[in-house]
PDB file of N, H, CA, C and O in Angstrom:
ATOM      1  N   UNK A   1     -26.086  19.249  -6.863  1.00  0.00           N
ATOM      2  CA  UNK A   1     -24.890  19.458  -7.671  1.00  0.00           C
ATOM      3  C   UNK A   1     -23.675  18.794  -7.030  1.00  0.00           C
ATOM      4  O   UNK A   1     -23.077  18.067  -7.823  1.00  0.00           O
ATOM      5  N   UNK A   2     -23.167  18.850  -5.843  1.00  0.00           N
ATOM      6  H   UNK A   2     -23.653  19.441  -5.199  1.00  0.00           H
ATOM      7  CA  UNK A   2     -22.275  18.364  -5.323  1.00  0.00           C
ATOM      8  C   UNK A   2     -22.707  16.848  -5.003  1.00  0.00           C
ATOM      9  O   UNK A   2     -21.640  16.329  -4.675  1.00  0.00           O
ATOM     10  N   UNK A   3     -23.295  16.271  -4.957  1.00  0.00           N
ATOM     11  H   UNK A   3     -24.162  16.693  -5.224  1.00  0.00           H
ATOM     12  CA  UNK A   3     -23.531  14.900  -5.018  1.00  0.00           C
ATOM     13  C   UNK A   3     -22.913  14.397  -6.450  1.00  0.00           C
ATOM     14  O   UNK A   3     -21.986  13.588  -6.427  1.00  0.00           O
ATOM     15  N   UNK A   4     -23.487  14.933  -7.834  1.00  0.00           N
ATOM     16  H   UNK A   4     -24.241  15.590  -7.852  1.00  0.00           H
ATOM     17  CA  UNK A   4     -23.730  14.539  -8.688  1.00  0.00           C
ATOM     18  C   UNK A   4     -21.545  14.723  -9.259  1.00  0.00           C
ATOM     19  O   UNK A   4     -21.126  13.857 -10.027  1.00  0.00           O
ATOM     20  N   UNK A   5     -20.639  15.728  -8.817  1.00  0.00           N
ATOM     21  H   UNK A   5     -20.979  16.431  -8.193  1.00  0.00           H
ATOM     22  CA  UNK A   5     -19.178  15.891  -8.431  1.00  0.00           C
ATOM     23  C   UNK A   5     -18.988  14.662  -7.672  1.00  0.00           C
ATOM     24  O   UNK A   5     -18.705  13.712  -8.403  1.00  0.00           O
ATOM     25  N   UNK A   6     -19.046  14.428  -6.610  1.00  0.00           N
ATOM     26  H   UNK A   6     -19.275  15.199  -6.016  1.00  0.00           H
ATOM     27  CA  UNK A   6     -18.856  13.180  -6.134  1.00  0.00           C
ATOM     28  C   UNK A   6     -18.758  11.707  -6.850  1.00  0.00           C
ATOM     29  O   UNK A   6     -17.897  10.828  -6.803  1.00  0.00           O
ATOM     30  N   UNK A   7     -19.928  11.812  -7.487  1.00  0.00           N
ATOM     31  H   UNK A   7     -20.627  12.526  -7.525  1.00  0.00           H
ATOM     32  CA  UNK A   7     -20.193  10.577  -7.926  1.00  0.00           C
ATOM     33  C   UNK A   7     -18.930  10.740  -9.307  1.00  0.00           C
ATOM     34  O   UNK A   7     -18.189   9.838  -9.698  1.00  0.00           O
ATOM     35  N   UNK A   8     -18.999  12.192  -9.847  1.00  0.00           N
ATOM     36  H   UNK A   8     -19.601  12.925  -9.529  1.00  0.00           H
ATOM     37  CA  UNK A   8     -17.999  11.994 -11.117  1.00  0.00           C
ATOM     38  C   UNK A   8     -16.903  11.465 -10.527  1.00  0.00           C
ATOM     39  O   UNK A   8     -16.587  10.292 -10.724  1.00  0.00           O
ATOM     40  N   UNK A   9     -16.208  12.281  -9.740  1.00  0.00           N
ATOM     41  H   UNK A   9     -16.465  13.234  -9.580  1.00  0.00           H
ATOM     42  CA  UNK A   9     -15.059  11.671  -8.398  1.00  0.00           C
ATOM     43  C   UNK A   9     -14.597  10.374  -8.500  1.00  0.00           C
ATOM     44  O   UNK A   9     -13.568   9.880  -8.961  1.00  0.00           O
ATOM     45  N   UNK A  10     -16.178   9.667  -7.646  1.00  0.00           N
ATOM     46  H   UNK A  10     -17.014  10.068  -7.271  1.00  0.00           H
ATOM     47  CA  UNK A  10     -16.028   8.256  -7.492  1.00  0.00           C
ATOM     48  C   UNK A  10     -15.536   7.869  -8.669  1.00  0.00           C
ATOM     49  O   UNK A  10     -14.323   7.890  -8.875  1.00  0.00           O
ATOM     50  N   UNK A  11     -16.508   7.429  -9.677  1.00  0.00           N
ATOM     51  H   UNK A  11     -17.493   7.412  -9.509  1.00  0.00           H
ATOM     52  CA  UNK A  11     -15.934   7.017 -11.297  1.00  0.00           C
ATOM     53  C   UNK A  11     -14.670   7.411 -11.452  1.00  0.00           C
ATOM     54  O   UNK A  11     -13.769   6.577 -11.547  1.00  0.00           O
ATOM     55  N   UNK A  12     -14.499   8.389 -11.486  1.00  0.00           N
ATOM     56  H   UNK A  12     -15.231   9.066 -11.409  1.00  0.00           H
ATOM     57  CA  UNK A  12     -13.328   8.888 -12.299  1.00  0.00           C
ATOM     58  C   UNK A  12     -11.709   8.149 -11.850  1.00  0.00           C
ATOM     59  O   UNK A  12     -10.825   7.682 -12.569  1.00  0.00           O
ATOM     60  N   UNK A  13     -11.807   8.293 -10.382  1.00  0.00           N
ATOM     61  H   UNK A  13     -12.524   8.672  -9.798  1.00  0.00           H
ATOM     62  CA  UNK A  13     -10.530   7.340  -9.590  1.00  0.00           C
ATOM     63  C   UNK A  13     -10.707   6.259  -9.621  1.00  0.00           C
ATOM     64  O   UNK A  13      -9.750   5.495  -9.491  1.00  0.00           O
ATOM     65  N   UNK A  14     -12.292   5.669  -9.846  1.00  0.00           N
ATOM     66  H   UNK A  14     -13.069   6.289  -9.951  1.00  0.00           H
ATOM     67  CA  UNK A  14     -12.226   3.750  -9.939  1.00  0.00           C
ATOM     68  C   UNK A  14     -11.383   3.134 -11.310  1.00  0.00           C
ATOM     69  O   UNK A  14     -10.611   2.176 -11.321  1.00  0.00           O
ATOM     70  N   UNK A  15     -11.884   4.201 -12.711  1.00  0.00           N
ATOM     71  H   UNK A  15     -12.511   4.980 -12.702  1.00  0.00           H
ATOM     72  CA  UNK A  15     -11.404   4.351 -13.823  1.00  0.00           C
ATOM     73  C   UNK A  15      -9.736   3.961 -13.947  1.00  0.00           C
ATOM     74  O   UNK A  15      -8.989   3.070 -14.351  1.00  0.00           O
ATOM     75  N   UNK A  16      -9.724   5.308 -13.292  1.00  0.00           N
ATOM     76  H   UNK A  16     -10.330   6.032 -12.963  1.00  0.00           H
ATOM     77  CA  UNK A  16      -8.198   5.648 -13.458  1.00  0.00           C
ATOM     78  C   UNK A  16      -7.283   4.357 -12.587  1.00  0.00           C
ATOM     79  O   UNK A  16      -6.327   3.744 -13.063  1.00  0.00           O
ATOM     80  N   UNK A  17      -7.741   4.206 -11.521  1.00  0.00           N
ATOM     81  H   UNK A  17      -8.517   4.704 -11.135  1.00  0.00           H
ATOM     82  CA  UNK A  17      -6.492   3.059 -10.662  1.00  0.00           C
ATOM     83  C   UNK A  17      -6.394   2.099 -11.178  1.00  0.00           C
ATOM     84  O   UNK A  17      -5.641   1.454 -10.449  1.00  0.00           O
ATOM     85  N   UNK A  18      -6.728   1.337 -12.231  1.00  0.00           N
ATOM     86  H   UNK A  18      -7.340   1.862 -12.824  1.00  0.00           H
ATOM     87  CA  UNK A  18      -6.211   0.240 -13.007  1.00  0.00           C
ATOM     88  C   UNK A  18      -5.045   0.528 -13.631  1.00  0.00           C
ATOM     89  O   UNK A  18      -4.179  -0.318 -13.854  1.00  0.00           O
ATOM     90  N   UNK A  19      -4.942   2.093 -14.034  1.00  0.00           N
ATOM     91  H   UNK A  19      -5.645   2.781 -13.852  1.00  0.00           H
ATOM     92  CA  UNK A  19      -3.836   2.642 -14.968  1.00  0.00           C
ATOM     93  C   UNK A  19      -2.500   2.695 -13.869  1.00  0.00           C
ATOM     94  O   UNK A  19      -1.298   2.534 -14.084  1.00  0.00           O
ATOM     95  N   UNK A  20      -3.243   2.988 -12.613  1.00  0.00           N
ATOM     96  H   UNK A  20      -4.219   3.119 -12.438  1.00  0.00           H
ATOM     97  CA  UNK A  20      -2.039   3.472 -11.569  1.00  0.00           C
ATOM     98  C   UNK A  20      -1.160   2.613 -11.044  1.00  0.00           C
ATOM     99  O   UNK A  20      -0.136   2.944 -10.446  1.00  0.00           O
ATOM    100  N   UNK A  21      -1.769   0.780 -11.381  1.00  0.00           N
ATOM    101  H   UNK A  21      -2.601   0.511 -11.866  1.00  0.00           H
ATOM    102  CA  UNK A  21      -1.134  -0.163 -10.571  1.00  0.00           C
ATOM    103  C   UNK A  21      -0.440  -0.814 -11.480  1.00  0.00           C
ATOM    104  O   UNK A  21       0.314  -1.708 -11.099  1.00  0.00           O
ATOM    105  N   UNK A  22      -0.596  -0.375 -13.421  1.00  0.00           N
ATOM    106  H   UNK A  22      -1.210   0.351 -13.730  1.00  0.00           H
ATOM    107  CA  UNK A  22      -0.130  -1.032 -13.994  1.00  0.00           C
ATOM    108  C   UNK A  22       1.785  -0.363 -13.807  1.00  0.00           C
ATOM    109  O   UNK A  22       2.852  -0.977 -13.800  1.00  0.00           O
ATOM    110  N   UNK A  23       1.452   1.128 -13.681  1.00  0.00           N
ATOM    111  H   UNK A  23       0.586   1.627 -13.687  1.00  0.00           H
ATOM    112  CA  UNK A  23       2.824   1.479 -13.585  1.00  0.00           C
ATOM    113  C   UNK A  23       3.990   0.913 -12.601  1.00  0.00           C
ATOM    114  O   UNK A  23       5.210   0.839 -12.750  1.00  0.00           O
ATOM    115  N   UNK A  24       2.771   0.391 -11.104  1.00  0.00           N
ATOM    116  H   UNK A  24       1.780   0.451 -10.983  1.00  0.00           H
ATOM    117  CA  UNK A  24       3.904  -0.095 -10.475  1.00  0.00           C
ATOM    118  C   UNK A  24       4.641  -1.181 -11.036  1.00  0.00           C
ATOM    119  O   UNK A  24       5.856  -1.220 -10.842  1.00  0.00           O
ATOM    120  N   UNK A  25       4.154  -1.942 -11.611  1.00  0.00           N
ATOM    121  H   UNK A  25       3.167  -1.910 -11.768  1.00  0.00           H
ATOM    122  CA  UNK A  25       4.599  -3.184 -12.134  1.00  0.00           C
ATOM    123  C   UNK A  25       5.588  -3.129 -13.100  1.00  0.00           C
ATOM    124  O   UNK A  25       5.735  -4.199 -13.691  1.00  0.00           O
ATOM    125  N   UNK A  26       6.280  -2.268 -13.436  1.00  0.00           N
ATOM    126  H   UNK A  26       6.161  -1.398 -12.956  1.00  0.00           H
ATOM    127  CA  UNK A  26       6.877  -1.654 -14.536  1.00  0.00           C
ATOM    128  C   UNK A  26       7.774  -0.690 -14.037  1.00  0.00           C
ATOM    129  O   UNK A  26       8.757  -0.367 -14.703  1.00  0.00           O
ATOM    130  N   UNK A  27       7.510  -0.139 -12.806  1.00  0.00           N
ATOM    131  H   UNK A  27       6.711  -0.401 -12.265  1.00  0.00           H
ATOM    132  CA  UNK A  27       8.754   0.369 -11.994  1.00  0.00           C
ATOM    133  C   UNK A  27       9.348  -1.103 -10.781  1.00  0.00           C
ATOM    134  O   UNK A  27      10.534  -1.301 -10.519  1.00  0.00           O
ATOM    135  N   UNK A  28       8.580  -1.653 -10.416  1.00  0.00           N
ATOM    136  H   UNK A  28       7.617  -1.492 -10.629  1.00  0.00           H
ATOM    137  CA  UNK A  28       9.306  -2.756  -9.961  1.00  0.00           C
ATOM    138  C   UNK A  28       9.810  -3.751 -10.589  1.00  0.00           C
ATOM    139  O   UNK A  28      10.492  -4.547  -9.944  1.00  0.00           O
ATOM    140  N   UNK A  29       9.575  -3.976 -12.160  1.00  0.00           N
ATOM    141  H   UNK A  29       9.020  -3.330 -12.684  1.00  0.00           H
ATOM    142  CA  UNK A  29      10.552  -4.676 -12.853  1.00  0.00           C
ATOM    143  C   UNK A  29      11.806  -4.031 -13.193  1.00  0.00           C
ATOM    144  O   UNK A  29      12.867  -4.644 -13.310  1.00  0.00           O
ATOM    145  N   UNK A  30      11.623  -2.438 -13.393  1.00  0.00           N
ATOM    146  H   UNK A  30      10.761  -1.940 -13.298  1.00  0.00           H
ATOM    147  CA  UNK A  30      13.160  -2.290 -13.621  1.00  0.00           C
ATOM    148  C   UNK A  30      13.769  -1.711 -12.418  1.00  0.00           C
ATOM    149  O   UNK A  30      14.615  -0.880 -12.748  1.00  0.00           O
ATOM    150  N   UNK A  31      13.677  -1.815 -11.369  1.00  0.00           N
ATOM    151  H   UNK A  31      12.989  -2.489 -11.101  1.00  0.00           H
ATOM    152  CA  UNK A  31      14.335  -1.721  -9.830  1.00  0.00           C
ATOM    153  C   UNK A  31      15.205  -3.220  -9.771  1.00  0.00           C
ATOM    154  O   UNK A  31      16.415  -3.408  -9.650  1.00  0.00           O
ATOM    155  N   UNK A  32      14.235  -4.055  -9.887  1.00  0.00           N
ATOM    156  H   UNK A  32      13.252  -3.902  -9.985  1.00  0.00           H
ATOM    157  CA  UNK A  32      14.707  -5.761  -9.717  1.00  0.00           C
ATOM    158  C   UNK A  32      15.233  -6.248 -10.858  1.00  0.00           C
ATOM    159  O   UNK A  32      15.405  -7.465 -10.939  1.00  0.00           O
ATOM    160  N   UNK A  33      15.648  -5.234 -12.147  1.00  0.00           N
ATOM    161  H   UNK A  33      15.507  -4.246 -12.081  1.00  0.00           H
ATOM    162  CA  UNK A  33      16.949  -5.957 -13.220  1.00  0.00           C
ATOM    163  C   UNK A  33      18.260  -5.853 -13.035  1.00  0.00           C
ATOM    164  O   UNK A  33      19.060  -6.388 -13.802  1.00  0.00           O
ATOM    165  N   UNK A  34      18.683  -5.022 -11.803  1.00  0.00           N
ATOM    166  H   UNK A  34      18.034  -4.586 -11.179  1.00  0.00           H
ATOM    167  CA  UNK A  34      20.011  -5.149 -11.431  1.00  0.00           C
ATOM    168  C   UNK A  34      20.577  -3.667 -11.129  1.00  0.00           C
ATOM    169  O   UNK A  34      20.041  -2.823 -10.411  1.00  0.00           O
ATOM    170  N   UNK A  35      21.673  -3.561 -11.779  1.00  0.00           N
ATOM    171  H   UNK A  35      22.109  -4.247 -12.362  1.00  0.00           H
ATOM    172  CA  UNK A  35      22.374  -2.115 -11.264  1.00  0.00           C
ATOM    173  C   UNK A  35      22.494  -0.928 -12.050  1.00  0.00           C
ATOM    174  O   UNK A  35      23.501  -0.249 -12.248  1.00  0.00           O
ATOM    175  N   UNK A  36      21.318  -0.771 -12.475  1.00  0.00           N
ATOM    176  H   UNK A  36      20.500  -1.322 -12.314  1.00  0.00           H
ATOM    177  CA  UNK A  36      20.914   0.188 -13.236  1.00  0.00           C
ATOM    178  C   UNK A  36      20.950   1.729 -12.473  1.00  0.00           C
ATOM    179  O   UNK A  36      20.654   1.893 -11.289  1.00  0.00           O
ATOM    180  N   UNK A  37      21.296   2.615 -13.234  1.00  0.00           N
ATOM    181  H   UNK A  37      21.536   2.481 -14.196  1.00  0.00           H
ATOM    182  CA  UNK A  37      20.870   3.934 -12.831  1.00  0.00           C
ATOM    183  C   UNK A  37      19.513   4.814 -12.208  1.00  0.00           C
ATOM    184  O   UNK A  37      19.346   5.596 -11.271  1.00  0.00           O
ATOM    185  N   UNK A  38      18.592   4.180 -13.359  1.00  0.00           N
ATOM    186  H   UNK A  38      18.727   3.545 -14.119  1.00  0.00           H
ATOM    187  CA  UNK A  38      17.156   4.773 -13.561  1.00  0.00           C
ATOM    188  C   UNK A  38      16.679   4.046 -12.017  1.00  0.00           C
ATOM    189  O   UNK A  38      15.916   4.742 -11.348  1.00  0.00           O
ATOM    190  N   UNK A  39      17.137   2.530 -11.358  1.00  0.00           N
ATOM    191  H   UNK A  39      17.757   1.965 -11.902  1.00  0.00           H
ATOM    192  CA  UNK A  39      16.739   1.847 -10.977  1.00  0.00           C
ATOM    193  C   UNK A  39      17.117   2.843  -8.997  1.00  0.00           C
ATOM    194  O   UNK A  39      16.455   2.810  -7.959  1.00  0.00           O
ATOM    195  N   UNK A  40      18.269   3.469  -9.301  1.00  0.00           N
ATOM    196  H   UNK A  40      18.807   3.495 -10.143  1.00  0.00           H
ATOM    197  CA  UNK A  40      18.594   4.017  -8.314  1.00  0.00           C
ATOM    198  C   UNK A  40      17.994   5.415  -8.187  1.00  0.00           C
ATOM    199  O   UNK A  40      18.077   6.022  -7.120  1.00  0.00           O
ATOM    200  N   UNK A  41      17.059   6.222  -9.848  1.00  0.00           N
ATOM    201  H   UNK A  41      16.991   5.729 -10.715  1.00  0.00           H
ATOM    202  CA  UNK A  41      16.814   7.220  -9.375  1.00  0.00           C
ATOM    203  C   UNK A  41      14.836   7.120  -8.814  1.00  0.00           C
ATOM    204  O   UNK A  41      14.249   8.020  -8.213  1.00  0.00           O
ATOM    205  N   UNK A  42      14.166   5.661  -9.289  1.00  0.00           N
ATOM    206  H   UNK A  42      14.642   4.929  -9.777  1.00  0.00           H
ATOM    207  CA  UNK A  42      13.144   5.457  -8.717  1.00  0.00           C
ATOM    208  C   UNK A  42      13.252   5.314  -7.555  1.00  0.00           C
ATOM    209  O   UNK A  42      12.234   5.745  -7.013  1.00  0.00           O
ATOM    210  N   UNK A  43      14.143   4.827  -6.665  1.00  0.00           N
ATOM    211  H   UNK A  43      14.970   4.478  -7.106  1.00  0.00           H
ATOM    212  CA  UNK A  43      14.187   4.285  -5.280  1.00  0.00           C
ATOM    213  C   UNK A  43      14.592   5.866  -4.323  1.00  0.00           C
ATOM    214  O   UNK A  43      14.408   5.928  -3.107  1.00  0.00           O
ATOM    215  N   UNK A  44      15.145   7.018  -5.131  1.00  0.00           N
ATOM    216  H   UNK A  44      15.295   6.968  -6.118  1.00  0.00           H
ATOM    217  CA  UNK A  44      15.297   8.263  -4.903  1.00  0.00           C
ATOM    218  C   UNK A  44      14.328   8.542  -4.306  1.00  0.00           C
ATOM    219  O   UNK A  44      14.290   8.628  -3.078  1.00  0.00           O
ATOM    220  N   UNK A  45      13.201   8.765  -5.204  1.00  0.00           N
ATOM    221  H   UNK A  45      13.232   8.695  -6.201  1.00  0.00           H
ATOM    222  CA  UNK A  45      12.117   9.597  -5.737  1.00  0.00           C
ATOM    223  C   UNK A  45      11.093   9.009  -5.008  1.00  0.00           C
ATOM    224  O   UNK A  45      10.165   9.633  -4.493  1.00  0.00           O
ATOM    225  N   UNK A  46      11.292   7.582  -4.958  1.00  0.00           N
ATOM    226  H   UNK A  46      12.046   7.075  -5.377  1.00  0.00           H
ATOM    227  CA  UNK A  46      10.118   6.921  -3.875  1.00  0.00           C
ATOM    228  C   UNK A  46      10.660   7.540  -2.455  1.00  0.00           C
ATOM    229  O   UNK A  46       9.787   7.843  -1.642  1.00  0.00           O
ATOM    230  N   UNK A  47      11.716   7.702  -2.177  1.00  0.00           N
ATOM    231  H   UNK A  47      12.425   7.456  -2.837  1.00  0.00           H
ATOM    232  CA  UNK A  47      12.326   8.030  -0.525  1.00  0.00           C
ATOM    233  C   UNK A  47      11.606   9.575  -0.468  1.00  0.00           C
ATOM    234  O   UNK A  47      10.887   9.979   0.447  1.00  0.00           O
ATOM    235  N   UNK A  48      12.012  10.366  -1.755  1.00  0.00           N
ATOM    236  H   UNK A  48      12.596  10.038  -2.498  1.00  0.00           H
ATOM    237  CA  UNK A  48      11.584  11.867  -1.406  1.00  0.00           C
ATOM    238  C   UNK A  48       9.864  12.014  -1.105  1.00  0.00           C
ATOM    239  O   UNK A  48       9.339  12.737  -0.258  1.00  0.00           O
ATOM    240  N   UNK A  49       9.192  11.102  -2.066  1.00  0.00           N
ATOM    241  H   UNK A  49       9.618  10.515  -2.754  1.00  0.00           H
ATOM    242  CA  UNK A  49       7.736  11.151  -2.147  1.00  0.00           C
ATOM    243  C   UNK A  49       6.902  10.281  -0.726  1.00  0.00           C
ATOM    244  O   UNK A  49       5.675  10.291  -0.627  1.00  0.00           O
ATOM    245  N   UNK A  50       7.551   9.771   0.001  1.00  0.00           N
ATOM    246  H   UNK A  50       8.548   9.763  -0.080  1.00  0.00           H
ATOM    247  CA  UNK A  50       7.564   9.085   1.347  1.00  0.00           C
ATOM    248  C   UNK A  50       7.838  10.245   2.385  1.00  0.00           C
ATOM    249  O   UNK A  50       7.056  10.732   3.201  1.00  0.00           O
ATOM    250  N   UNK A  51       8.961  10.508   2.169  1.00  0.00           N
ATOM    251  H   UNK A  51       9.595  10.112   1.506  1.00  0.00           H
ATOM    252  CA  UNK A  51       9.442  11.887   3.009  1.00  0.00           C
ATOM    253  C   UNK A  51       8.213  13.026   3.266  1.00  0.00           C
ATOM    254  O   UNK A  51       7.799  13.647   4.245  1.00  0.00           O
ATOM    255  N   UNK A  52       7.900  12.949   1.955  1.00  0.00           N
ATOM    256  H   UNK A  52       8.237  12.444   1.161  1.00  0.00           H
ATOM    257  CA  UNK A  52       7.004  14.648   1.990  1.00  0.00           C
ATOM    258  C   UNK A  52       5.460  14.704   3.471  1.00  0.00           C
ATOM    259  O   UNK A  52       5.104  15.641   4.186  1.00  0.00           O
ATOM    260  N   UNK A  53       5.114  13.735   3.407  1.00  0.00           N
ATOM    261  H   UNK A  53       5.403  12.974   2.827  1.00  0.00           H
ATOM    262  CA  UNK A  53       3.976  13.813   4.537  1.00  0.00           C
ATOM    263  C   UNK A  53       4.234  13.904   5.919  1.00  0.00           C
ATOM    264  O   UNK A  53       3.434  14.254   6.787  1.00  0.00           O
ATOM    265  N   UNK A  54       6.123  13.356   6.150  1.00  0.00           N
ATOM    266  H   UNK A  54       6.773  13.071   5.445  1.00  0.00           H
ATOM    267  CA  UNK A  54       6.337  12.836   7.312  1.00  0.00           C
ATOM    268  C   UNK A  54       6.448  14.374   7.763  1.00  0.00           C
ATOM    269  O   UNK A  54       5.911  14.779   8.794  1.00  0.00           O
ATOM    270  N   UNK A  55       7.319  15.333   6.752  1.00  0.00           N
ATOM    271  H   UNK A  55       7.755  15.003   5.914  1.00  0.00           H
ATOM    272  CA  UNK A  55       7.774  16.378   6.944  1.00  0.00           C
ATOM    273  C   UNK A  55       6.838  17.620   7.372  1.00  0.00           C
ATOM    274  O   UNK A  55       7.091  18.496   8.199  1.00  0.00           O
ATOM    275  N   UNK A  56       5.335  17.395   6.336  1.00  0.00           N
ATOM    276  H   UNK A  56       5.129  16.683   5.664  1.00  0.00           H
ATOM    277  CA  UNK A  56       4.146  18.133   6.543  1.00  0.00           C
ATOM    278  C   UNK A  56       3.987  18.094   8.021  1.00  0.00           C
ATOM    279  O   UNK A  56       4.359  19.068   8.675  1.00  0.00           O
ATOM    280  N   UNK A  57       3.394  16.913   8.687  1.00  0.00           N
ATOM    281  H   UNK A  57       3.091  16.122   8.155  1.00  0.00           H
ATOM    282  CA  UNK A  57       2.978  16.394   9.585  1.00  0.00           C
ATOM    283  C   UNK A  57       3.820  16.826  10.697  1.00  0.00           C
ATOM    284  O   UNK A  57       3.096  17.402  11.510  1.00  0.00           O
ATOM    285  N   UNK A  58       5.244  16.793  11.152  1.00  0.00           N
ATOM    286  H   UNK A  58       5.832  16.326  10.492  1.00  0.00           H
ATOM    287  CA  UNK A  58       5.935  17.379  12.081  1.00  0.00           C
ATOM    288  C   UNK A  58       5.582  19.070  11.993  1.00  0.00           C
ATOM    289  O   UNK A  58       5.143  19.615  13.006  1.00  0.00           O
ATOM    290  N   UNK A  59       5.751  19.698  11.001  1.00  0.00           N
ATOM    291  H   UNK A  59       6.108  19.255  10.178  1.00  0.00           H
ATOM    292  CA  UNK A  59       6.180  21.045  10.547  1.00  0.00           C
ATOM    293  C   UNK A  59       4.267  21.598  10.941  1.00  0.00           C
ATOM    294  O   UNK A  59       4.232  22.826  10.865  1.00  0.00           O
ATOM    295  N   UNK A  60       3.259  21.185  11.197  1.00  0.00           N
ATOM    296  H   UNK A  60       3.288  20.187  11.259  1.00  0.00           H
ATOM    297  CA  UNK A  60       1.979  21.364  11.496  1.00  0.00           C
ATOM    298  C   UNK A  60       2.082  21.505  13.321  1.00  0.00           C
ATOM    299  O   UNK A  60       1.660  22.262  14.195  1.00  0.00           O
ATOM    300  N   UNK A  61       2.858  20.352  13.223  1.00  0.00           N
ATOM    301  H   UNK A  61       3.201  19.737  12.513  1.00  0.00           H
ATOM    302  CA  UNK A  61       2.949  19.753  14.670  1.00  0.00           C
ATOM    303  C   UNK A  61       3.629  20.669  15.502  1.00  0.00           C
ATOM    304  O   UNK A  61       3.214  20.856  16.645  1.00  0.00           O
ATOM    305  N   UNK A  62       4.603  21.251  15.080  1.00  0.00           N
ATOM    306  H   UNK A  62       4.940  21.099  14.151  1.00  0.00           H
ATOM    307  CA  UNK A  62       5.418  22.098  15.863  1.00  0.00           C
ATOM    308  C   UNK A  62       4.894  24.106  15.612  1.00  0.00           C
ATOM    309  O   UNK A  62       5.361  24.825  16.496  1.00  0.00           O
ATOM    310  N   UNK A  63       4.128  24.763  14.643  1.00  0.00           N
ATOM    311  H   UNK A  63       3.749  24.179  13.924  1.00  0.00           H
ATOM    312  CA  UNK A  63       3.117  25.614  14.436  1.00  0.00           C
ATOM    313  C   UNK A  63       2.536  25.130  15.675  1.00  0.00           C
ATOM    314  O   UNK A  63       3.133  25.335  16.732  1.00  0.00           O
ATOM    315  N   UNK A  64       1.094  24.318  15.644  1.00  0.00           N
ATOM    316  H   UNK A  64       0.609  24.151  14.786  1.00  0.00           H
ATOM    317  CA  UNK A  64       0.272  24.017  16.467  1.00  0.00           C
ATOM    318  C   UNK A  64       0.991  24.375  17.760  1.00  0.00           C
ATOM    319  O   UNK A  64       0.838  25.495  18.247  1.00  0.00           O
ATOM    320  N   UNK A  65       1.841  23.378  18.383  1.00  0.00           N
ATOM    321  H   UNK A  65       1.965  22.469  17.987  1.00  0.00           H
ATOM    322  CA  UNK A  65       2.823  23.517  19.664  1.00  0.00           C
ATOM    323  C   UNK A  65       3.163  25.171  20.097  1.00  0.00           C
ATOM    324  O   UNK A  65       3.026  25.626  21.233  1.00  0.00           O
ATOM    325  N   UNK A  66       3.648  25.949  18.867  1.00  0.00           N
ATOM    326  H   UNK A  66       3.759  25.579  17.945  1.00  0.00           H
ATOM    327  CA  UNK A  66       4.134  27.106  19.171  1.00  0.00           C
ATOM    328  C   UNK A  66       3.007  28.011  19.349  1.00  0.00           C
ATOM    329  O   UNK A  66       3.145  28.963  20.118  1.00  0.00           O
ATOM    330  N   UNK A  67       1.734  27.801  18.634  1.00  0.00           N
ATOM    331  H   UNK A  67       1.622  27.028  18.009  1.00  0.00           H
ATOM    332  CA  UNK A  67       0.545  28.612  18.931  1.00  0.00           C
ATOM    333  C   UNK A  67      -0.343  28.272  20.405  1.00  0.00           C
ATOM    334  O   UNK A  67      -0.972  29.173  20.961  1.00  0.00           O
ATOM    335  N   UNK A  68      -0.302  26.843  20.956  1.00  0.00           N
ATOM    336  H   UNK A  68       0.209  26.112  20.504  1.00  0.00           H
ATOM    337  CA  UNK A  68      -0.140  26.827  21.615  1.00  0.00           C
ATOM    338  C   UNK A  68       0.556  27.055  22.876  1.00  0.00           C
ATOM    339  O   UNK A  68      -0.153  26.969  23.878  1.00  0.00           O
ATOM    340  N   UNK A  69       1.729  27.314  23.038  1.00  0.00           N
ATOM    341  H   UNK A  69       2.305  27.384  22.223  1.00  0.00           H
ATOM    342  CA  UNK A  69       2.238  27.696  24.180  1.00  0.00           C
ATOM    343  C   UNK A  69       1.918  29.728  24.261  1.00  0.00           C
ATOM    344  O   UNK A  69       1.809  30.351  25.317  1.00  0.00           O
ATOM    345  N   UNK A  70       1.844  30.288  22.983  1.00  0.00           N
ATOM    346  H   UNK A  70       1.933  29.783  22.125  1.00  0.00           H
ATOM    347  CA  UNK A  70       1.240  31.519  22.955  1.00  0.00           C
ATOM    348  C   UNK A  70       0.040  31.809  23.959  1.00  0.00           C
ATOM    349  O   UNK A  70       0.156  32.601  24.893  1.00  0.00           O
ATOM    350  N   UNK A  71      -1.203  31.051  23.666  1.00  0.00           N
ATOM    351  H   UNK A  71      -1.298  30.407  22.907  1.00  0.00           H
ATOM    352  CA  UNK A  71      -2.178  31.153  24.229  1.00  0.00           C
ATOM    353  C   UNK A  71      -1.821  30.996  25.629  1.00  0.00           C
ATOM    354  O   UNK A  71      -1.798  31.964  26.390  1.00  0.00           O
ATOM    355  N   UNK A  72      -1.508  29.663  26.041  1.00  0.00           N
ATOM    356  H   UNK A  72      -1.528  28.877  25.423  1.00  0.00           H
ATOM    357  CA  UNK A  72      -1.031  29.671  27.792  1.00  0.00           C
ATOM    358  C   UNK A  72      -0.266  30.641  28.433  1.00  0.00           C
ATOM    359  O   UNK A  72      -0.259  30.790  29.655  1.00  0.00           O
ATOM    360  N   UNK A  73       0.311  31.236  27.725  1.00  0.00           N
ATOM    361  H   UNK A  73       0.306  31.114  26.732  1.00  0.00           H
ATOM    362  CA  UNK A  73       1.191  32.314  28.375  1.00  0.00           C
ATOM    363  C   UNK A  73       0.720  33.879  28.861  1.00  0.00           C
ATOM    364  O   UNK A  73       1.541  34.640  29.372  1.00  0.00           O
TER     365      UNK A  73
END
């Protein structure tokens, strides 16, 4: 059973990422038409959606650290 999930998986994201790369192309044309609004709230939204892992990744990092120094003590 879980093989046969997988494989839907596989398909299903090979499917879909043709759809995913057409959007970039369509947010980087209207970034690069000039001084648009929308153009300033994609470049937002890309900074916040960039942000989010860096933030995970410290905020794990410093848990871990603090559970660690627990144990040594």
């Amino acid at each position: 059973m879980l093989s046969k999930l997988k494989l839907f998986g596989f398909f299903f994201f090979l499917l879909t990422s043709q759809l995913i790369e057409a959007q970039c192309a369509m947010c980087k044309a209207v970034v690069e038409s000039g001084d648009n609004p929308m153009a300033e709230g994609i470049n937002n939204g890309i900074l916040y959606l960039m942000s989010m892992p860096y933030i995970l990744v410290i905020a794990a990092m410093v848990l871990f650290y603090k559970r660690y120094l627990k144990k040594k003590i």
